[in-house]
PyMOL Python script that loads the backbone (N, CA, C, O; Angstrom):
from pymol import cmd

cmd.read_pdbstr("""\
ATOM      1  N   UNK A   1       0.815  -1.181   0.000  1.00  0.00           N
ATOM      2  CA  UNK A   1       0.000   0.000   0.000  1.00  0.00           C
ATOM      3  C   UNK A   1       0.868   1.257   0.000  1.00  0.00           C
ATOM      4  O   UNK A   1       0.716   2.256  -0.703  1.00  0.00           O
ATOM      5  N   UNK A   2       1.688   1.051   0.805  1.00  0.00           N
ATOM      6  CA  UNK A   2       2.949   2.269   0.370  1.00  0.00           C
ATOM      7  C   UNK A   2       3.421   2.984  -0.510  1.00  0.00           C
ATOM      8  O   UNK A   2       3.919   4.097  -0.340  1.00  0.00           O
ATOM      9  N   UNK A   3       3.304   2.421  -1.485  1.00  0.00           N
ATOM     10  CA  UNK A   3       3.984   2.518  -3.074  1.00  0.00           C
ATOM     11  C   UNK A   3       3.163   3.019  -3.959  1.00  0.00           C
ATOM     12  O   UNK A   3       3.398   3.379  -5.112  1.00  0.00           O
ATOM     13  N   UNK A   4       1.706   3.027  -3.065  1.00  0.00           N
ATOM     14  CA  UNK A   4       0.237   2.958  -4.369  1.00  0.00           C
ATOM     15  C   UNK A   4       0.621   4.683  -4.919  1.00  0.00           C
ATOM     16  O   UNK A   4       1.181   5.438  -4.124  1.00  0.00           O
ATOM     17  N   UNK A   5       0.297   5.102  -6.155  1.00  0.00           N
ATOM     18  CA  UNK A   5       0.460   6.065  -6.545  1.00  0.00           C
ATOM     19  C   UNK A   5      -0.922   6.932  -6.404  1.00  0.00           C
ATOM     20  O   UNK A   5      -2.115   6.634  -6.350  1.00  0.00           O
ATOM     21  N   UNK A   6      -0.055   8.350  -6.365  1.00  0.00           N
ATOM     22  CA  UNK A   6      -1.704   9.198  -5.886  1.00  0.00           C
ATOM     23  C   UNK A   6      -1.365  10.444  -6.863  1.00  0.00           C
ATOM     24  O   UNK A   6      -0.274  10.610  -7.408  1.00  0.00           O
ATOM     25  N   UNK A   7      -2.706  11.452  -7.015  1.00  0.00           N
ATOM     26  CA  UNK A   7      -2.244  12.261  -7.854  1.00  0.00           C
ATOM     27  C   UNK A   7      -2.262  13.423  -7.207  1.00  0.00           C
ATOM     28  O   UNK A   7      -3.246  13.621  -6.494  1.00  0.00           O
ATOM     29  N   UNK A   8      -1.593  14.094  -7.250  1.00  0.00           N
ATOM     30  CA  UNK A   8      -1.273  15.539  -6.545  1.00  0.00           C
ATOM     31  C   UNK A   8      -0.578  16.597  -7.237  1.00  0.00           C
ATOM     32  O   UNK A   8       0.192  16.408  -8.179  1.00  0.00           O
ATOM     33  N   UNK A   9      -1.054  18.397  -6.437  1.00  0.00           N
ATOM     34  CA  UNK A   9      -0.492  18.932  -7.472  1.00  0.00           C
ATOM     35  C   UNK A   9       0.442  19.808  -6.377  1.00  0.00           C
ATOM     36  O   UNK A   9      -0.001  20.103  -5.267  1.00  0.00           O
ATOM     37  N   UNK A  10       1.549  20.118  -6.747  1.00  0.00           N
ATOM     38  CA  UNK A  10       2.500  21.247  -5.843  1.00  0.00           C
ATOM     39  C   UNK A  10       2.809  22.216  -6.550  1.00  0.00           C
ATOM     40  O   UNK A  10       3.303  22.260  -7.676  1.00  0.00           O
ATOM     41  N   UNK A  11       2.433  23.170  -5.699  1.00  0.00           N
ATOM     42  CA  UNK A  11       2.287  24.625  -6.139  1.00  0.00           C
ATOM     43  C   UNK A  11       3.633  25.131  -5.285  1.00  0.00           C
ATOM     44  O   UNK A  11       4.000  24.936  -4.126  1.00  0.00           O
ATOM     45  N   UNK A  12       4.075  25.718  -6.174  1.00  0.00           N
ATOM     46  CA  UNK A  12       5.385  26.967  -5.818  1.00  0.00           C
ATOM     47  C   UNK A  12       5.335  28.228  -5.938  1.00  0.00           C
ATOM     48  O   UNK A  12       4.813  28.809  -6.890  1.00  0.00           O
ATOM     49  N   UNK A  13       5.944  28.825  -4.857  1.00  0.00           N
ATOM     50  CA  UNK A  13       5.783  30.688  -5.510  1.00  0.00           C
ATOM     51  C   UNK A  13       7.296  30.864  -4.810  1.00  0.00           C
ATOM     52  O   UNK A  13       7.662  30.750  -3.641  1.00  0.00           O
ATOM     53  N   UNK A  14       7.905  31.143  -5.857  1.00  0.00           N
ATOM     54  CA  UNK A  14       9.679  31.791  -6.148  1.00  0.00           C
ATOM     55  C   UNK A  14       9.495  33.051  -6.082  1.00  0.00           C
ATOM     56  O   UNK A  14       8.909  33.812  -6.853  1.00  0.00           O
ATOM     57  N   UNK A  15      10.408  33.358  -4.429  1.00  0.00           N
ATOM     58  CA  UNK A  15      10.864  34.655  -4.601  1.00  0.00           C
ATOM     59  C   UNK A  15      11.964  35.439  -5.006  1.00  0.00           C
ATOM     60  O   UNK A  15      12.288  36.619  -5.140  1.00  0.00           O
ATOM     61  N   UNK A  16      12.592  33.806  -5.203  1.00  0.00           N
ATOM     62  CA  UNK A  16      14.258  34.342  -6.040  1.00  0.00           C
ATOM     63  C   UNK A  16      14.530  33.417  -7.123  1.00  0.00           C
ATOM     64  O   UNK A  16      14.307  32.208  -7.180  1.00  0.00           O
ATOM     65  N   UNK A  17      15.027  34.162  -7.932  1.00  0.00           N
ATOM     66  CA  UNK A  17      15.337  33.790  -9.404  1.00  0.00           C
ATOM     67  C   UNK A  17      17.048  33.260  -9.420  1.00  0.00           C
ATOM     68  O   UNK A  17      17.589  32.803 -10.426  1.00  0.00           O
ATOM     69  N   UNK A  18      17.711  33.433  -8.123  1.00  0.00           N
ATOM     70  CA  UNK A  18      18.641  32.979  -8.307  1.00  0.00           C
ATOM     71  C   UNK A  18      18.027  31.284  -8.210  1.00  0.00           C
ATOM     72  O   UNK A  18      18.491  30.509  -9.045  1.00  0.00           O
ATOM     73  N   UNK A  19      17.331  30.913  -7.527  1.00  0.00           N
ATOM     74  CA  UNK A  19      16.999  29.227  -7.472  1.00  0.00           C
ATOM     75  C   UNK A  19      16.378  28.837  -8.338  1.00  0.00           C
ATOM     76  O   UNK A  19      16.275  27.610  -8.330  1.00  0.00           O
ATOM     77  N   UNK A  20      15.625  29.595  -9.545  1.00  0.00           N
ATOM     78  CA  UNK A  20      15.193  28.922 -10.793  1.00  0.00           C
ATOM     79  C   UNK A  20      15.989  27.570 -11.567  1.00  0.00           C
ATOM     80  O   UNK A  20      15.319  26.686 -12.100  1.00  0.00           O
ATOM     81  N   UNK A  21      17.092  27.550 -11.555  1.00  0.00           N
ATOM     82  CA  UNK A  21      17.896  26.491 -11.979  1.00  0.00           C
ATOM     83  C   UNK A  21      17.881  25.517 -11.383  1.00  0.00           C
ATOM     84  O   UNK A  21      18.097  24.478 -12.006  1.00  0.00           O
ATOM     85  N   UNK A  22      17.618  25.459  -9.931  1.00  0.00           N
ATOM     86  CA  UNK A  22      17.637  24.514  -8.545  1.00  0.00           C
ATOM     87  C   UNK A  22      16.036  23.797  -9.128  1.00  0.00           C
ATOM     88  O   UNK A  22      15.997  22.756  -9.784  1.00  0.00           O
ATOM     89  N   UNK A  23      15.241  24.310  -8.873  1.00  0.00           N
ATOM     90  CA  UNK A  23      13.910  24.097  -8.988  1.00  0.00           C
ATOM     91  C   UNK A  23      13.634  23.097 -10.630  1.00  0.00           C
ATOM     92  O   UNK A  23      13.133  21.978 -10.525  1.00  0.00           O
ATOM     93  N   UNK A  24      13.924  23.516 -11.712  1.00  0.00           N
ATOM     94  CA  UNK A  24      14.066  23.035 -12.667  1.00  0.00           C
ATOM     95  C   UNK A  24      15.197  21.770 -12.679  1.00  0.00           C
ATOM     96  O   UNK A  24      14.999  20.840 -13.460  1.00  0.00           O
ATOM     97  N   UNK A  25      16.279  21.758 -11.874  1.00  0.00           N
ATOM     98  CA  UNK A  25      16.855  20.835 -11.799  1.00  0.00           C
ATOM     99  C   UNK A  25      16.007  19.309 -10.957  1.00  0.00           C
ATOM    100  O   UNK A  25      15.930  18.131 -11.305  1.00  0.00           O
ATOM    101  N   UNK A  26      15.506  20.032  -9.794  1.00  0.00           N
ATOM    102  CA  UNK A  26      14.723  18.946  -9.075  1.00  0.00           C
ATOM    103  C   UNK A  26      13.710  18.436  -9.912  1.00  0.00           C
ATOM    104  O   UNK A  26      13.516  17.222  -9.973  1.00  0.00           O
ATOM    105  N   UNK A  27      13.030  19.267 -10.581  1.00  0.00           N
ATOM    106  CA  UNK A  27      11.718  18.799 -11.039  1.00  0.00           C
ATOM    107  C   UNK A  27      11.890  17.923 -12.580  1.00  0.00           C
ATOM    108  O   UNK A  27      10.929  17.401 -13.145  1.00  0.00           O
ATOM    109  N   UNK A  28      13.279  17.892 -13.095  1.00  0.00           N
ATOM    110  CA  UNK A  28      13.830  17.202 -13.981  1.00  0.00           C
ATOM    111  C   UNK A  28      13.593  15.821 -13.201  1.00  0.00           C
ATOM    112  O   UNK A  28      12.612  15.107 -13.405  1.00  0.00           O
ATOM    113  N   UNK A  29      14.658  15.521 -12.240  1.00  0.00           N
ATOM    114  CA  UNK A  29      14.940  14.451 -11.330  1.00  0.00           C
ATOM    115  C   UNK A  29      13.641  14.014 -11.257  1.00  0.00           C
ATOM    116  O   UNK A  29      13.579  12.877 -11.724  1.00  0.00           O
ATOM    117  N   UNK A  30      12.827  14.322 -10.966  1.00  0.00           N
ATOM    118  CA  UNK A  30      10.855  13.807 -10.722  1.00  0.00           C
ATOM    119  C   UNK A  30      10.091  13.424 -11.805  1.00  0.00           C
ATOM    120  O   UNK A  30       9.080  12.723 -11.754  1.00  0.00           O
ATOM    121  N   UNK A  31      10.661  13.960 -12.902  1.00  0.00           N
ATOM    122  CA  UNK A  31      10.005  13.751 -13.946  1.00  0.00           C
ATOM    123  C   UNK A  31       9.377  12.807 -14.549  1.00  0.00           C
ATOM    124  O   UNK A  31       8.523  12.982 -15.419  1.00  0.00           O
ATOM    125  N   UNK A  32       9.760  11.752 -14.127  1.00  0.00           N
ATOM    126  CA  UNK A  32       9.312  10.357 -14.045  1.00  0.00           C
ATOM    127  C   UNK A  32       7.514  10.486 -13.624  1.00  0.00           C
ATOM    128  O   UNK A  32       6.661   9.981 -14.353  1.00  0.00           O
ATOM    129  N   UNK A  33       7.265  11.032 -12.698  1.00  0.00           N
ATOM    130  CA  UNK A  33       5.677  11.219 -12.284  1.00  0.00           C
ATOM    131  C   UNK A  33       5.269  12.722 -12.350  1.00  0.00           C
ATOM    132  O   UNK A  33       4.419  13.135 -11.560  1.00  0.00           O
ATOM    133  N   UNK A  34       5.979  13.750 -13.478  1.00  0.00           N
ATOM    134  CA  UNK A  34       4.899  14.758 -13.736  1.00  0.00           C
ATOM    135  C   UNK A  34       4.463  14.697 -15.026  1.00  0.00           C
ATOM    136  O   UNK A  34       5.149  14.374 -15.996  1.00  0.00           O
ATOM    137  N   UNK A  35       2.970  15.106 -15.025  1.00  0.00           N
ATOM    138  CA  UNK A  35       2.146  14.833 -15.804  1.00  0.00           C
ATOM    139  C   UNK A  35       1.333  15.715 -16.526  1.00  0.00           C
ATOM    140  O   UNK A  35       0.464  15.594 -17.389  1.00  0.00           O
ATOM    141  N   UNK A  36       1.961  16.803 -15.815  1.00  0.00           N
ATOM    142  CA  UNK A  36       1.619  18.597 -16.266  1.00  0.00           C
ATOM    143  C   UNK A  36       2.625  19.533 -15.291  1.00  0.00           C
ATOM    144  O   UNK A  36       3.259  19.279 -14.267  1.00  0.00           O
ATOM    145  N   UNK A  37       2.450  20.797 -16.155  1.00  0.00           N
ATOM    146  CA  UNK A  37       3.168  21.917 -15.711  1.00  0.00           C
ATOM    147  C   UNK A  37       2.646  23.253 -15.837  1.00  0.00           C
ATOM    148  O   UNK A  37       2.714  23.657 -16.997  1.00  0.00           O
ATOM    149  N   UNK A  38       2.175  24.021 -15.067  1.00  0.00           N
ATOM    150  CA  UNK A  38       1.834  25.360 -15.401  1.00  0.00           C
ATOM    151  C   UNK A  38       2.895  26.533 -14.596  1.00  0.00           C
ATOM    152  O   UNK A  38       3.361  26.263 -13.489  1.00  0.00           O
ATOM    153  N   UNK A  39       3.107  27.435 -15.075  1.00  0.00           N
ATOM    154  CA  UNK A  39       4.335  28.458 -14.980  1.00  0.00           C
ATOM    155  C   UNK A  39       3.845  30.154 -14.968  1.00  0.00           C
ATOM    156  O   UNK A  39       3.771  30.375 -16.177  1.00  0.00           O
ATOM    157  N   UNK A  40       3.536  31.243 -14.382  1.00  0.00           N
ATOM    158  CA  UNK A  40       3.569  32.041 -14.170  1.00  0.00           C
ATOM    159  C   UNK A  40       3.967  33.183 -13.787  1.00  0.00           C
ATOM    160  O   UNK A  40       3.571  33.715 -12.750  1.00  0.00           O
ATOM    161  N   UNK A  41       4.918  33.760 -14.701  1.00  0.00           N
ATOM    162  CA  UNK A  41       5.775  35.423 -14.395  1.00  0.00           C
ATOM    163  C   UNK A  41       5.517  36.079 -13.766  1.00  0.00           C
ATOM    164  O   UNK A  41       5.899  37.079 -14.374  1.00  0.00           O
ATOM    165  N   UNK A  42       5.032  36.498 -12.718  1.00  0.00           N
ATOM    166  CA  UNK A  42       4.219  37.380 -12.097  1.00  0.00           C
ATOM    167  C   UNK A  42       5.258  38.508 -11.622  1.00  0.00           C
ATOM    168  O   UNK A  42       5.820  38.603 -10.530  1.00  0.00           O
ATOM    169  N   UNK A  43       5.361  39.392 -12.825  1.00  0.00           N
ATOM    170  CA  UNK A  43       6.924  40.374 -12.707  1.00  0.00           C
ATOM    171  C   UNK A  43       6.531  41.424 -11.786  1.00  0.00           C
ATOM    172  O   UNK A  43       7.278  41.950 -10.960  1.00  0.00           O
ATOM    173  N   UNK A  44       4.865  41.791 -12.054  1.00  0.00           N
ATOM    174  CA  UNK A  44       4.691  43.213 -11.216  1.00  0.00           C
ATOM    175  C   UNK A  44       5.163  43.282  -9.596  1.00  0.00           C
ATOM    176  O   UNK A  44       5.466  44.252  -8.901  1.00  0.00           O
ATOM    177  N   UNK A  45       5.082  41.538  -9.227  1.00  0.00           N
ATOM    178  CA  UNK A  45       5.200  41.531  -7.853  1.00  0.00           C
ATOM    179  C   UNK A  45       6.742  40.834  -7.688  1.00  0.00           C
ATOM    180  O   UNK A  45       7.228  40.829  -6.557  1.00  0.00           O
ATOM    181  N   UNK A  46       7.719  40.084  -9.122  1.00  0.00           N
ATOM    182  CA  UNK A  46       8.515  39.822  -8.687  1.00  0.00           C
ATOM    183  C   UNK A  46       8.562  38.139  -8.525  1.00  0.00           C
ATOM    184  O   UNK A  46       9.534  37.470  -8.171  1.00  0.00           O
ATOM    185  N   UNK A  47       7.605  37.799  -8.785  1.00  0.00           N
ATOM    186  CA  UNK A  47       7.112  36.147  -8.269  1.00  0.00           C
ATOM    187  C   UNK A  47       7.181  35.421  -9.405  1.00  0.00           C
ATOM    188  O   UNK A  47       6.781  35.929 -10.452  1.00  0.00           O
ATOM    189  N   UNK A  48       7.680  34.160  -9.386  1.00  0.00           N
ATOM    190  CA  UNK A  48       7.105  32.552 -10.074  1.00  0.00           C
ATOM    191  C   UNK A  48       6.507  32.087  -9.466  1.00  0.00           C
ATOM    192  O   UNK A  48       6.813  31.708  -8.336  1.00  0.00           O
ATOM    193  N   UNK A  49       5.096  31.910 -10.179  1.00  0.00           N
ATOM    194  CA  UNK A  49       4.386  30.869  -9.668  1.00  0.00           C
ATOM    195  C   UNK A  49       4.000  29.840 -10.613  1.00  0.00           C
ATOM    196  O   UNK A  49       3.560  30.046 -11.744  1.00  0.00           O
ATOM    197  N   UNK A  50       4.320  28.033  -9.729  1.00  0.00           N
ATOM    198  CA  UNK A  50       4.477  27.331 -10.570  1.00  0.00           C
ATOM    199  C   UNK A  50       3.720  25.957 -10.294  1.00  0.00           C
ATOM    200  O   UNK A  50       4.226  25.338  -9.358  1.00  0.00           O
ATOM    201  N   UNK A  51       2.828  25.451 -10.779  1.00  0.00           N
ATOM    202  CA  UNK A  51       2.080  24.468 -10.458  1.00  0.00           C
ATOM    203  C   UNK A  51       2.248  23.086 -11.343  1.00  0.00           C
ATOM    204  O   UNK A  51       2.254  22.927 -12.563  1.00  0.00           O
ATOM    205  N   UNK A  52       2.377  22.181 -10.297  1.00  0.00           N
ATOM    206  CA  UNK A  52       3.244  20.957 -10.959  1.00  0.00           C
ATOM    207  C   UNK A  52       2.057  19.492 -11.082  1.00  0.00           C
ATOM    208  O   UNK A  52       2.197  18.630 -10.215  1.00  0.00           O
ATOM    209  N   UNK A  53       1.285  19.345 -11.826  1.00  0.00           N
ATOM    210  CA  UNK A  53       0.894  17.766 -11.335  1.00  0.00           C
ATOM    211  C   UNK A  53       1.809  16.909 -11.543  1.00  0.00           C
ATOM    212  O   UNK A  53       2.841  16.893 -12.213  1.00  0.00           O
ATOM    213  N   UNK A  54       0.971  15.779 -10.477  1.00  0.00           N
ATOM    214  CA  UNK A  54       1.942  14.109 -10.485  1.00  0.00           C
ATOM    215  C   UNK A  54       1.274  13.012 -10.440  1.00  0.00           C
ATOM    216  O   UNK A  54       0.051  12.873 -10.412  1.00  0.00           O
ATOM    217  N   UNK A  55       1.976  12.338 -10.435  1.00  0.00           N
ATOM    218  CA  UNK A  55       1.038  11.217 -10.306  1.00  0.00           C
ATOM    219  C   UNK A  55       1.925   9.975  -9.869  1.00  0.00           C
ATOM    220  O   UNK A  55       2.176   9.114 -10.713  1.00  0.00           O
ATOM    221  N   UNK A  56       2.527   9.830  -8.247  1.00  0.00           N
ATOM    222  CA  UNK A  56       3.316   8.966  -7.466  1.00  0.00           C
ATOM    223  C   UNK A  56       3.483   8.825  -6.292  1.00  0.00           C
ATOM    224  O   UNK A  56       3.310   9.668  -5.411  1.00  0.00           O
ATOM    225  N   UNK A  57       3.782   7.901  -6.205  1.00  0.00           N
ATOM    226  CA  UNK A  57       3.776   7.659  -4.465  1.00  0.00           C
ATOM    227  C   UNK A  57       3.615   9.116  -3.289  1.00  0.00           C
ATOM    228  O   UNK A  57       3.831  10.263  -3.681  1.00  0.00           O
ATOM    229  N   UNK A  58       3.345   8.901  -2.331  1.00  0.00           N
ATOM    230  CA  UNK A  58       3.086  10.222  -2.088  1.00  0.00           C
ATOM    231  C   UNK A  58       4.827  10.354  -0.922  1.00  0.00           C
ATOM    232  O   UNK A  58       5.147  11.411  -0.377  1.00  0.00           O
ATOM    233  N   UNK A  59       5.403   9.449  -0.840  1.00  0.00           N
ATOM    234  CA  UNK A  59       6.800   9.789  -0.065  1.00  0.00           C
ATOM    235  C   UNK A  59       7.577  10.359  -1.184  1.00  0.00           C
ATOM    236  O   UNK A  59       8.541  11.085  -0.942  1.00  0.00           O
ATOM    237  N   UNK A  60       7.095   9.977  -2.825  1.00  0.00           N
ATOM    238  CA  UNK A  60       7.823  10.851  -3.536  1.00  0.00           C
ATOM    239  C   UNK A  60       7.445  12.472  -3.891  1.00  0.00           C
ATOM    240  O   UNK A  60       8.297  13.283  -4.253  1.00  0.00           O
ATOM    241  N   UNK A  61       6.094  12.767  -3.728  1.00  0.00           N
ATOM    242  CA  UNK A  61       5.582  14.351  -3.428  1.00  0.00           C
ATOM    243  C   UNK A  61       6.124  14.381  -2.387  1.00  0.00           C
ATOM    244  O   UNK A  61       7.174  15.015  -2.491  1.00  0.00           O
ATOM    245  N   UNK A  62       5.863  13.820  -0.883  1.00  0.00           N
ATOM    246  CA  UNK A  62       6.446  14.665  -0.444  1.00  0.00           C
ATOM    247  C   UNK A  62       8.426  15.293  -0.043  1.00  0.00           C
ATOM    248  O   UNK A  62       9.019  16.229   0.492  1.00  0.00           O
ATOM    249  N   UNK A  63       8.712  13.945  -0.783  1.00  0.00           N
ATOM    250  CA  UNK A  63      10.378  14.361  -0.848  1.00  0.00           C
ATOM    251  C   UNK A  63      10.158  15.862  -1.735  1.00  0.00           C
ATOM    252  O   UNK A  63      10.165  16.934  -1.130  1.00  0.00           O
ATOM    253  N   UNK A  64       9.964  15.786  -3.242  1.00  0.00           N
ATOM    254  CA  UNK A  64       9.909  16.666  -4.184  1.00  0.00           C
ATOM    255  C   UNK A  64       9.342  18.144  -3.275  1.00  0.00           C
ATOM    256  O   UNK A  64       9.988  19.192  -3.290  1.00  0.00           O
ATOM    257  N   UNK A  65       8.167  17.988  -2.595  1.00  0.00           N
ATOM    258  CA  UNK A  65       7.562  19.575  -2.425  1.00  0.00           C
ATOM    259  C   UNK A  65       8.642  19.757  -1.317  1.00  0.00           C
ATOM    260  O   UNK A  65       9.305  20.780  -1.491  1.00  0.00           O
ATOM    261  N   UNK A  66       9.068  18.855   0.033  1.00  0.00           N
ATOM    262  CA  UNK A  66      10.109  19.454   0.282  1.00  0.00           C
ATOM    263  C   UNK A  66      11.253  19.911  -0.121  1.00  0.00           C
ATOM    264  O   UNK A  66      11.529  21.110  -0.079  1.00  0.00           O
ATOM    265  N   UNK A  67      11.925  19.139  -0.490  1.00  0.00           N
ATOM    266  CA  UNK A  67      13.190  19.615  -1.458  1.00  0.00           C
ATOM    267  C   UNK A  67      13.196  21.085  -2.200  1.00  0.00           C
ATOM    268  O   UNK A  67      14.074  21.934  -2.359  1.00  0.00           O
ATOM    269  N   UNK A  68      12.168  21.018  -2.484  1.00  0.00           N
ATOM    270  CA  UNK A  68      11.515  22.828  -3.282  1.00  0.00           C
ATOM    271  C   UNK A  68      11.464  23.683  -2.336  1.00  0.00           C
ATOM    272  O   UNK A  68      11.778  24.862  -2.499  1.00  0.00           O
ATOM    273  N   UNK A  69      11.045  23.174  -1.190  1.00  0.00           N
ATOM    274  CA  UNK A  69      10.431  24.243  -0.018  1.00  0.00           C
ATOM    275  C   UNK A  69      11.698  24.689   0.743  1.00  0.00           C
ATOM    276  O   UNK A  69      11.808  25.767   1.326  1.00  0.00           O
ATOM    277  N   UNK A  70      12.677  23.690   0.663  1.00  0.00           N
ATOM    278  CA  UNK A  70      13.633  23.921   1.422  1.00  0.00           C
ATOM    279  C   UNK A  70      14.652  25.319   0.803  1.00  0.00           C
ATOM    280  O   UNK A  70      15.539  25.907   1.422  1.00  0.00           O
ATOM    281  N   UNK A  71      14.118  25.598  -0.730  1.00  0.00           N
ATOM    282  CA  UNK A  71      15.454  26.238  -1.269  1.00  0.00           C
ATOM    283  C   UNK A  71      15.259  27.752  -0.782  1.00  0.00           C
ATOM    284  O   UNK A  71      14.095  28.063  -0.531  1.00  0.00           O
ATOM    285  N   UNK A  72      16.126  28.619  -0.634  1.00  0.00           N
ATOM    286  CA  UNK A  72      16.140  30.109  -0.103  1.00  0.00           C
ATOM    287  C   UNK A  72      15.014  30.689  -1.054  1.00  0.00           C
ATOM    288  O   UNK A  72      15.291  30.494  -2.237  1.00  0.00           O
ATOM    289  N   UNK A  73      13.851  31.332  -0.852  1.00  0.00           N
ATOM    290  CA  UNK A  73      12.899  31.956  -1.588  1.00  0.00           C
ATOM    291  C   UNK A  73      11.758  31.196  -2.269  1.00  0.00           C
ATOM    292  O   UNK A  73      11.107  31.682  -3.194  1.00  0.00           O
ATOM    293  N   UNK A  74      11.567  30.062  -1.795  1.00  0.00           N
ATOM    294  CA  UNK A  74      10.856  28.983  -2.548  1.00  0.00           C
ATOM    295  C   UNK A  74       9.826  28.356  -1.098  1.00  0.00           C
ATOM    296  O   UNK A  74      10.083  27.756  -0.054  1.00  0.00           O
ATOM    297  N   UNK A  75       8.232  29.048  -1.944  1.00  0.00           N
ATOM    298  CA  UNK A  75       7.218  27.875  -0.473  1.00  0.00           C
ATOM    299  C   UNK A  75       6.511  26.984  -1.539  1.00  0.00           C
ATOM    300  O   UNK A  75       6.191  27.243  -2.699  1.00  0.00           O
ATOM    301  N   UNK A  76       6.387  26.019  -0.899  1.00  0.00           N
ATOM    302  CA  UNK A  76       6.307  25.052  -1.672  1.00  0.00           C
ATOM    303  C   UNK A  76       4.940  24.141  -0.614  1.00  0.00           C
ATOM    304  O   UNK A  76       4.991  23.832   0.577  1.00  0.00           O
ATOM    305  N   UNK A  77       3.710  23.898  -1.730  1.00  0.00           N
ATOM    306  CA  UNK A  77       3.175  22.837  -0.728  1.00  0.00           C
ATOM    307  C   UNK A  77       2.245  21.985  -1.849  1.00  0.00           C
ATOM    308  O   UNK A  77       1.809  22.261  -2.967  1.00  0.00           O
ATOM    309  N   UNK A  78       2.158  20.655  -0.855  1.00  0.00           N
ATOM    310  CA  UNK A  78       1.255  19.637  -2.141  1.00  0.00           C
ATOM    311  C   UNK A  78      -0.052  19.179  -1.889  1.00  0.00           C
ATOM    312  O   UNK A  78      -0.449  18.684  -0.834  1.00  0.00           O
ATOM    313  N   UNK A  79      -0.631  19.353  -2.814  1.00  0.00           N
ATOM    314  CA  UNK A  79      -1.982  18.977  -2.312  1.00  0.00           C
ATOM    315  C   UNK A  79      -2.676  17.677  -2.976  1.00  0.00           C
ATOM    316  O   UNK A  79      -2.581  17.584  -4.200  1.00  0.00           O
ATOM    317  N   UNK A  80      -3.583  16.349  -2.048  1.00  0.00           N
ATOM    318  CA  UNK A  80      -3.160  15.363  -2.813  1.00  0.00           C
ATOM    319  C   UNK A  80      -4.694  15.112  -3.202  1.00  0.00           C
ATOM    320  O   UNK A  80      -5.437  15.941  -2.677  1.00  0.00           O
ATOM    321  N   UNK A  81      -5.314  14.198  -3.970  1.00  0.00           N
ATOM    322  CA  UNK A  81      -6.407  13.765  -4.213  1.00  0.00           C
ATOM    323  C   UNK A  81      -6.838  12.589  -3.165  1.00  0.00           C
ATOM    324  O   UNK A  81      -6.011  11.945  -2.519  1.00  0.00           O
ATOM    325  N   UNK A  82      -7.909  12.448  -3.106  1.00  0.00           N
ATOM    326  CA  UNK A  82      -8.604  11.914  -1.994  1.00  0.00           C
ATOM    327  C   UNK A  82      -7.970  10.486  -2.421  1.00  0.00           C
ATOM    328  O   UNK A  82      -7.126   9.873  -1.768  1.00  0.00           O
ATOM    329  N   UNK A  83      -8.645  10.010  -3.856  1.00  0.00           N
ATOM    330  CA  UNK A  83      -8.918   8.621  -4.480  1.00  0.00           C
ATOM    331  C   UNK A  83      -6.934   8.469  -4.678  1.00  0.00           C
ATOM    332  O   UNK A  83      -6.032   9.276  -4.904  1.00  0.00           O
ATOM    333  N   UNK A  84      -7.004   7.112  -4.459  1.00  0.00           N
ATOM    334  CA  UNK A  84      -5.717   6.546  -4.607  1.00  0.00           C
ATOM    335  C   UNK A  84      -5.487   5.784  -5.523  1.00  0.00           C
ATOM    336  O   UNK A  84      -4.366   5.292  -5.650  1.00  0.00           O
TER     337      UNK A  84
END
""", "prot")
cmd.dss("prot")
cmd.show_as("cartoon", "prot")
cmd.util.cbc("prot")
cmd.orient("prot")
């Protein structure tokens, strides 16, 4: 039951553009279970905001949204679907 895959989406909002490369690097590494991507400039305020679906185990969301959350300027959280 551990392993069962779930679908979830993690949303990011970047307050620094120096970690854009970090973020794109992790989400390479994951790539295996994303299944969409949406991306948002939001220059007036300075922000990326970036919304990721998946579709995997959920110890692998939550490695991934941490790993994101952890970087300097980056909140990061996942939100999962009920059905498994």
């Amino acid at each position: 039951m551990e392993n069962e895959s779930r679908v979830a989406i993690i949303s990011m909002i970047i307050e620094n553009d120096d970690v854009i490369t970090e973020v794109n690097r992790l989400l390479h590494e994951y790539n295996r279970y994303i299944k969409g991507r949406m991306g948002i400039p939001y220059r007036e305020r300075g922000l990326n905001i970036i919304s990721v679906v998946v579709d995997a185990p959920e110890d692998a969301v939550s490695a991934l949204s941490g790993k994101l959350g952890r970087l300097r300027g980056v909140t990061s959280k996942a939100v999962y679907s009920k059905k498994q």
